[in-house]
VEXPA-218465 format. One record per residue: z negated, x, y of N, C-alpha, C, CB in turn; residue in three letters. Coordinates in steps of 0.1 Angstrom, whole numbers, plus 5000, padded with zeros to 4 digits. Glycine has a CB too. Layout:
<loses>
ZXYZXYZXYZXYALA...
</loses>
This chain:
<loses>
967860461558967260351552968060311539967260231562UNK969360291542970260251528970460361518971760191531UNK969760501520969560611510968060571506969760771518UNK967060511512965660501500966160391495963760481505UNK966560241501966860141492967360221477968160041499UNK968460291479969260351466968560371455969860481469UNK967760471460966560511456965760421446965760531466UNK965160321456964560251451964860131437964260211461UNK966360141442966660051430967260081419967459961434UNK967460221422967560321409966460351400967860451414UNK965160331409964060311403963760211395963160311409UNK963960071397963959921392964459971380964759791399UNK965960061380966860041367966060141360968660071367UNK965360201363964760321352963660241345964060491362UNK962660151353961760091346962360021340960760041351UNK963559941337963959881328964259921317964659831331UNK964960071322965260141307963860191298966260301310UNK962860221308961460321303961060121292959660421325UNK961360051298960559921290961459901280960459771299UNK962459921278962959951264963259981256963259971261UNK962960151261962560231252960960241245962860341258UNK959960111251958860141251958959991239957860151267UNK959859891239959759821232960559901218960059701238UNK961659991217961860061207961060091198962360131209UNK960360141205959260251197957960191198959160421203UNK957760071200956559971196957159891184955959861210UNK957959821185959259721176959959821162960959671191UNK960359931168960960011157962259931155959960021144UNK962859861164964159811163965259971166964259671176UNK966359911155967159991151968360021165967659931138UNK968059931174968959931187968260081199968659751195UNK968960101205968260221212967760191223968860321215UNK966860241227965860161240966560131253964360261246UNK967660231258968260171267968860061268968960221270UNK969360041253970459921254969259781253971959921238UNK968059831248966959701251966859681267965159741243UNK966959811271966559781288967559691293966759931299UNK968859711294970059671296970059481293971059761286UNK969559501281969259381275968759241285968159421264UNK967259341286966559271297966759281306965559281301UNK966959331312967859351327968959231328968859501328UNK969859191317970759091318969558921319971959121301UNK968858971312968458831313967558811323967958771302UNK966558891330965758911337967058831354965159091334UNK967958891351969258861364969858721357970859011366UNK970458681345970658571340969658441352970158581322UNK968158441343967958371350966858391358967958291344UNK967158471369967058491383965458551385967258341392UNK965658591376963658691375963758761386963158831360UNK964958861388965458991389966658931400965959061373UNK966558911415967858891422968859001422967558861435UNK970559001417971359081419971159171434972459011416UNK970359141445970259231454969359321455970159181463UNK968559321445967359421442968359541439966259371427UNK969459531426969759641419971559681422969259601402UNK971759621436972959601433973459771442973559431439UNK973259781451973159921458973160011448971959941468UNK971760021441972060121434972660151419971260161437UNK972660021417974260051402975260081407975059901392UNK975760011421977260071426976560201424978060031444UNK975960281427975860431435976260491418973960491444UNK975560491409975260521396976960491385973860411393UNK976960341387978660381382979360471390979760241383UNK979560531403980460601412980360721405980160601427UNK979260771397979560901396979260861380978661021406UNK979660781374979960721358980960841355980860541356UNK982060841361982860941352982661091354984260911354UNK982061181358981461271359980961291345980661251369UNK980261221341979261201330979961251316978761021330UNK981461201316982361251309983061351303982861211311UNK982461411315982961591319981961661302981761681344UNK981061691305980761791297980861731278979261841304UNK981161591281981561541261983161621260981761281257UNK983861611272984861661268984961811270985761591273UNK984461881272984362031277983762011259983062101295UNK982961961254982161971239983361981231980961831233UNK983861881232984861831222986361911220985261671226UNK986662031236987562111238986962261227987762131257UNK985962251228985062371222985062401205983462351227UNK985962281205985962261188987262241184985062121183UNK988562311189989862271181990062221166990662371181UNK989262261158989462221149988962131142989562281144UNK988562061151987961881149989061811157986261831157UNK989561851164990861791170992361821161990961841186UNK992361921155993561941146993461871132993662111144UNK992761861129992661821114992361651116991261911104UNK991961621125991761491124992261411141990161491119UNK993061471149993561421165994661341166994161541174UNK995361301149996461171150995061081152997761141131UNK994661071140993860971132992660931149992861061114UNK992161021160991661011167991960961177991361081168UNK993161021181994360971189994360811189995861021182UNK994860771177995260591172994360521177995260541156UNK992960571172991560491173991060471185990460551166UNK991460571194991060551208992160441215990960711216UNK993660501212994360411219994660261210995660491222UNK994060201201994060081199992660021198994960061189UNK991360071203989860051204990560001225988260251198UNK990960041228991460041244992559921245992260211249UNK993559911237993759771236993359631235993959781231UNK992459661224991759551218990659511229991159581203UNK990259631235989559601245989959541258989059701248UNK990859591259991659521273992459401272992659611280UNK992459341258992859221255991759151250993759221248UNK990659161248989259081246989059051265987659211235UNK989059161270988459141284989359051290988159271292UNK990559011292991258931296991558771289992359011297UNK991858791275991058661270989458591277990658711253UNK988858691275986858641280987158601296985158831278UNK988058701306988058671319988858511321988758791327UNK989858481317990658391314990258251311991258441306UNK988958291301987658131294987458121304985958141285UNK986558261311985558191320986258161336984058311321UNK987358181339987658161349988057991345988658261355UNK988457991335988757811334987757751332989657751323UNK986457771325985357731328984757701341984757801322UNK984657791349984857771363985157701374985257811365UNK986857691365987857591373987157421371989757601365UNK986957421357986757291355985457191358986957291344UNK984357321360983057281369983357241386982057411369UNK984157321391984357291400985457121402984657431403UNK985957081395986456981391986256881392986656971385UNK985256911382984156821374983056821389983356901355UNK982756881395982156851408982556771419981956941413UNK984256731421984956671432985156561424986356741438UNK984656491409985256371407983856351408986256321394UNK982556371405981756331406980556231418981756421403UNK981756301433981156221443981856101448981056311454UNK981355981445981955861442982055821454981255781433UNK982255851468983055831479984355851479982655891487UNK984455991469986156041469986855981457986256231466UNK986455871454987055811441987755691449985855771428UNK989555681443989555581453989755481439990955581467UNK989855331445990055191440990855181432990455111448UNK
</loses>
């Protein structure tokens, strides 16, 4: 049973991407249709079109085998030494400080929103005027 769910919600994420790509190439926007799918998909789940339990089975399944996916760009990119010699400092840098910046944007953004968080939840316990004392 929890192998058709998979299934099935692997399906959901495919019509999102196929609606994407269908607004690409109706729109002629310069973005690529998946990342329109993606798009919708965020807001479709934002505000609650789309319950995170519809798609959640099967994104886990789909990230799990995310790095896999990696395998054959780098098998490409081994097949070409001399795109890596003439230019593998300069490649080198860009990856390891694009990975920085990244992992220090993501901990800044986790860091907002966890205080954002904090302070709703706050802002919820002063709000109930039984718990307010004299």
């Amino acid at each position: 049973m929890r192998g058709i769910r998979i299934i099935l919600q692997i399906g959901i994420l495919y019509v999102f991407s196929m609606i994407g790509d269908a607004v690409h190439n109706i729109f002629h926007i310069p973005i690529p249709g998946s990342i329109i799918g993606l798009i919708l998909l965020l807001i479709c789940l934002l505000y609650k079109i789309v319950p995170l339990k519809i798609i959640e089975d099967g994104a886990s399944f789909l990230l799990s085998f995310l790095p896999l996916l990696y395998i054959p760009a780098m098998v490409g990119i081994m097949k070409y030494p001399s795109l890596i010699s003439s230019s593998g400092a300069i490649l080198f840098l860009v990856v390891v400080m694009s990975t920085i910046v990244t992992m220090i944007a993501a901990g800044i953004t986790s860091q907002f929103l966890e205080q954002k968080a904090t302070m709703r939840k706050e802002k919820k316990k002063c709000t109930n005027p039984l718990s307010q004392s004299l």
